[in-house]
C-alpha positions in Angstrom: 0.0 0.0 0.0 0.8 3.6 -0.7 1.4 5.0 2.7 2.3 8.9 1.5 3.5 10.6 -1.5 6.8 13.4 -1.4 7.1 15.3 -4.2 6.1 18.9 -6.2 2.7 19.9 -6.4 2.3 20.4 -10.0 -1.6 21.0 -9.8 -3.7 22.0 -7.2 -7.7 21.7 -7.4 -10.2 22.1 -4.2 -11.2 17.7 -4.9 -7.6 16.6 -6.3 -4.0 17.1 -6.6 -1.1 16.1 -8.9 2.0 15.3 -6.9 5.5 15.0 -9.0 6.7 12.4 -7.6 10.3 11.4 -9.7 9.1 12.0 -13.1 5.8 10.3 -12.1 2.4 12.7 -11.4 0.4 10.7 -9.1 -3.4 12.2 -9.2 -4.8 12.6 -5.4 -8.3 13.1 -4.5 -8.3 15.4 -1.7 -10.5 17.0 1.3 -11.2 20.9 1.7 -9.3 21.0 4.7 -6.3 19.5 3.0 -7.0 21.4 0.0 -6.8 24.7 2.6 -3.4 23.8 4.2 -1.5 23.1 0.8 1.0 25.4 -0.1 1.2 26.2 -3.8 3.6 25.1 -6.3 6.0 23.5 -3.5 7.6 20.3 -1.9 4.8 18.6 -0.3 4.2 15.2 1.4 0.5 13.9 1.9 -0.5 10.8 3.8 -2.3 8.6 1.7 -5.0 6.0 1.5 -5.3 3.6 -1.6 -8.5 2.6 -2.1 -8.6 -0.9 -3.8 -12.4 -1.3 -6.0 -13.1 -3.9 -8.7 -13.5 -1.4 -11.4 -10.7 1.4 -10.1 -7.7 2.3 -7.5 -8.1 5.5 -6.2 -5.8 7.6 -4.0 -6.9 9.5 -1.0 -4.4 12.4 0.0 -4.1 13.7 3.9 -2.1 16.5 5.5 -1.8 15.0 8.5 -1.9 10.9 10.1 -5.2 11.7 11.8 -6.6 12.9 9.0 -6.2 9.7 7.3 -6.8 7.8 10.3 -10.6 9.3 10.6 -11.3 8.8 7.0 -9.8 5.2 7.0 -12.5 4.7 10.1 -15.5 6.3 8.4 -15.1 4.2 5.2 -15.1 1.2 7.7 -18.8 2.0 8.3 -21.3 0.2 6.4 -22.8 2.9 4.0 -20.5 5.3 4.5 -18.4 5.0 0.9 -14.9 6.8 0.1 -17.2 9.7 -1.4 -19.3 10.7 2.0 -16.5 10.0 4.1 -14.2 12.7 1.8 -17.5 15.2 1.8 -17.7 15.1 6.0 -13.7 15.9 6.1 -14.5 18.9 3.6 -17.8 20.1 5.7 -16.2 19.6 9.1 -12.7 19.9 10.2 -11.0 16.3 11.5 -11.6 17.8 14.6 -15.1 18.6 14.9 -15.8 15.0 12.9 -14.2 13.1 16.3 -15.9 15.4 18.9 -19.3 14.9 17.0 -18.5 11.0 17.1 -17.6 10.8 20.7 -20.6 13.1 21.9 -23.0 12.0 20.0 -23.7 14.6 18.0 -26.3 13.5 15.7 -27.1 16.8 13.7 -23.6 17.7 13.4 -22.9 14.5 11.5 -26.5 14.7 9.7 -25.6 18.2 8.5 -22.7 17.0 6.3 -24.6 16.2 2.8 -25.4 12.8 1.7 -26.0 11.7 5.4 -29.1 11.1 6.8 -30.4 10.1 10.2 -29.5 6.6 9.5 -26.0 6.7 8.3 -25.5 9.5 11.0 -26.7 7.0 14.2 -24.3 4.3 11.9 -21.5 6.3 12.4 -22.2 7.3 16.1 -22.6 3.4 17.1 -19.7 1.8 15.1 -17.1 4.4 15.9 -18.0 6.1 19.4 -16.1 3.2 21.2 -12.9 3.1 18.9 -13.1 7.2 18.8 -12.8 7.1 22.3 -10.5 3.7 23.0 -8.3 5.3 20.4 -8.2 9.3 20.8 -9.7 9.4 24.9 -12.4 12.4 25.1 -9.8 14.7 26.5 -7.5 14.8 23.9 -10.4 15.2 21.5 -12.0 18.4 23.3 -8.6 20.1 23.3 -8.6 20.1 19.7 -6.1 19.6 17.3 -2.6 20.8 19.3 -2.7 17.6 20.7 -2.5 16.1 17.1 1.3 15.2 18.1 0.7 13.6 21.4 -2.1 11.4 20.0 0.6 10.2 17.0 3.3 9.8 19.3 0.7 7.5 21.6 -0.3 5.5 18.7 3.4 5.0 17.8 4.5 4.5 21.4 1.4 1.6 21.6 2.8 0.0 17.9 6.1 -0.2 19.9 4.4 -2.3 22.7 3.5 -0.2 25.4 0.4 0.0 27.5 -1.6 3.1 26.5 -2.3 4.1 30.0 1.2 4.3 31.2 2.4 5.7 27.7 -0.7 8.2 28.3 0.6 9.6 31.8 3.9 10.0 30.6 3.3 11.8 27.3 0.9 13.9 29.2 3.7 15.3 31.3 6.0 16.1 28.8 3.5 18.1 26.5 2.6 19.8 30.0 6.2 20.4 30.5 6.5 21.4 26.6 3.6 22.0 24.2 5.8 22.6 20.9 7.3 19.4 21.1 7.5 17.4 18.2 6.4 13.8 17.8 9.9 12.7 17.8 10.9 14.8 21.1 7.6 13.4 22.1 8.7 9.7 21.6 12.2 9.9 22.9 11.1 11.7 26.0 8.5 8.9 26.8 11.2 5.9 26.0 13.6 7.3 28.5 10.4 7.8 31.4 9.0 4.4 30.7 
């Protein structure tokens, strides 16, 4: 699988990019919010999803891990295609799609178009538990500066930890520092644990 895709942005569209990646323009469908954090003609590096269908293999661009992370879980709900789950991320930022999940926020969701009360309760009850397992409500109503500690948590619990200790720990050290990166955030917690 295509994990993410470095090169020049060669064209920029508010559904799709073309990435030049070695020679090679790679055509990206995209969100609005990704679409509003791309710089123009210049390096970039989007998280991807490839999309595997019978009749086509589409690539999904992100600007960031949990971008990718939420649309990978949407399209994981039963009527909830590649399409919808692309539309929410444009209507809502990645933000306000988890915090409508774990609070269940029924119009929120509803208001995205193409979902109705149906899909909307869908997506409540298949992803409330994992939005919350995964991301814990606190990390979710502080928005998206805690972007870094929840990658460095899910790379911390890849490596084998247990996400309560890991959680502690990585909670003191963006108390102690709030600009730290993911990698200051993951060596800090490997010497404390």
């Amino acid at each position: 699988m295509i994990t993410h895709i470095q090169g020049k942005l060669v064209e920029k569209n508010p559904t799709d990019v073309v990435i030049d990646c070695n020679g090679v323009g790679y055509f990206i469908n995209i969100s609005l919010h990704t679409f509003s954090e791309l710089p123009t003609g210049e390096n970039v590096k989007l998280f991807t999803h490839l999309l595997i269908r019978e009749d086509s293999h589409t690539l999904y661009g992100f600007t960031s891990v949990a971008e990718r992370e939420i649309f990978k879980l949407l399209i994981s709900v039963s009527g909830v295609g590649a399409s919808i789950a692309r539309t929410m991320l444009s209507s809502l930022a990645p933000e306000q799609v988890l915090d409508a999940i774990a609070t269940n926020d029924i119009v929120t969701i509803q208001s995205v178009k193409g979902i109705g009360a149906k899909t909307a309760q869908r997506v409540v009850l298949d992803l409330k538990d994992k939005i919350l397992k995964v991301y814990g409500l606190s990390s979710i109503s502080a928005g998206s500066s805690n972007t870094n500690k929840n990658e460095a948590l899910s790379a911390l619990e890849t490596l084998g930890f247990v996400r309560k200790q890991s959680e502690k720990v990585v909670d003191s050290i963006v108390k102690e520092n709030p600009q730290a990166t993911i990698e200051m955030i993951i060596k800090q917690a490997l010497k404390n644990l």
